[in-house]
Every structure is written in structure tokens, then in C-alpha cells.
C-alpha positions in Angstrom: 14.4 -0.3 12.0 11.9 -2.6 10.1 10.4 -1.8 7.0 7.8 -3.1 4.8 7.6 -4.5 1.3 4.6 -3.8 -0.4 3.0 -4.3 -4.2 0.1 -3.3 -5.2 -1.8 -6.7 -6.3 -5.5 -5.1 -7.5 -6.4 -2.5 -9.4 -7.5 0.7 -8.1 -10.5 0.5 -10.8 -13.9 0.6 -8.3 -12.3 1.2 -5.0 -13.4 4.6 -3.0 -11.5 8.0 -3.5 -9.8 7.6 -0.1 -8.0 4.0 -1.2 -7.0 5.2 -4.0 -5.4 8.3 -2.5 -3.7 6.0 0.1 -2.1 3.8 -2.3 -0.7 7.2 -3.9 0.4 8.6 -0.9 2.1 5.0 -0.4 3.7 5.7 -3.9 1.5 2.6 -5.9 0.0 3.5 -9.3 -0.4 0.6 -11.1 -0.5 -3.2 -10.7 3.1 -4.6 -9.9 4.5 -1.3 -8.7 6.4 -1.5 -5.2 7.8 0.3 -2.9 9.8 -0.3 0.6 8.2 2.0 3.4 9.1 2.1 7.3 7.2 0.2 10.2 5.8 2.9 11.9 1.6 3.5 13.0 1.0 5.6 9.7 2.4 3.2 7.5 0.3 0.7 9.4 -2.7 2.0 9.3 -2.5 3.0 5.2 -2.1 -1.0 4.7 -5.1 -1.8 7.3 -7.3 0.6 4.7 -6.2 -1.1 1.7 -5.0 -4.5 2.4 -7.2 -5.6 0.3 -5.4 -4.4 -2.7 -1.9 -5.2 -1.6 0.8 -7.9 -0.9 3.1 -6.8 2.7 6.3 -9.0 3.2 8.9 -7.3 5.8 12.1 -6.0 4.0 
């Protein structure tokens, strides 16, 4: 099964309640922090929402 790599690259400072609570739910808090999550539709659409913030490289 494929997964993703992804660090948060932006701050959260300025962006819209619903970014922020998707990089929570993805488990990034602060700059730098990462976290390996499956390639499945949910986790797909949480980094459409805030690919602006983040780096993706497949695990």
C-alpha cells in the first residue's frame, strides 16, 4: 500500500479555521513537523485543501 510523506512547510498563522483543523487532523502543528499517512481519497483530499502549506513526497 502507498503512503505519503508530508511536512508542513507554512505556517498556519492567517490561514481559515478549516486548514488549520486539517493539518491537525493530519497530525502537523508546527513548521517542520511530519508525518507518513496512507494513499487513500481522505488523505487526498486533506492535501488538495492545504497544499499550499505542505511538501508531499511518496514514502
Amino acid at each position: 500500500m502507498a503512503q505519503f510523506n508530508i511536512k508542513l512547510k507554512k505556517s498556519l498563522i492567517g490561514a481559515k479555521k478549516d486548514q488549520i483543523a486539517t493539518a491537525d487532523s493530519l497530525g502537523l502543528r508546527k513548521i517542520g513537523d511530519t508525518t507518513v499517512q496512507p494513499d487513500n481519497a481522505q488523505t487526498q483530499g486533506k492535501i488538495r485543501k492545504i497544499s499550499h502549506l505542505i511538501e508531499v513526497t511518496e514514502a
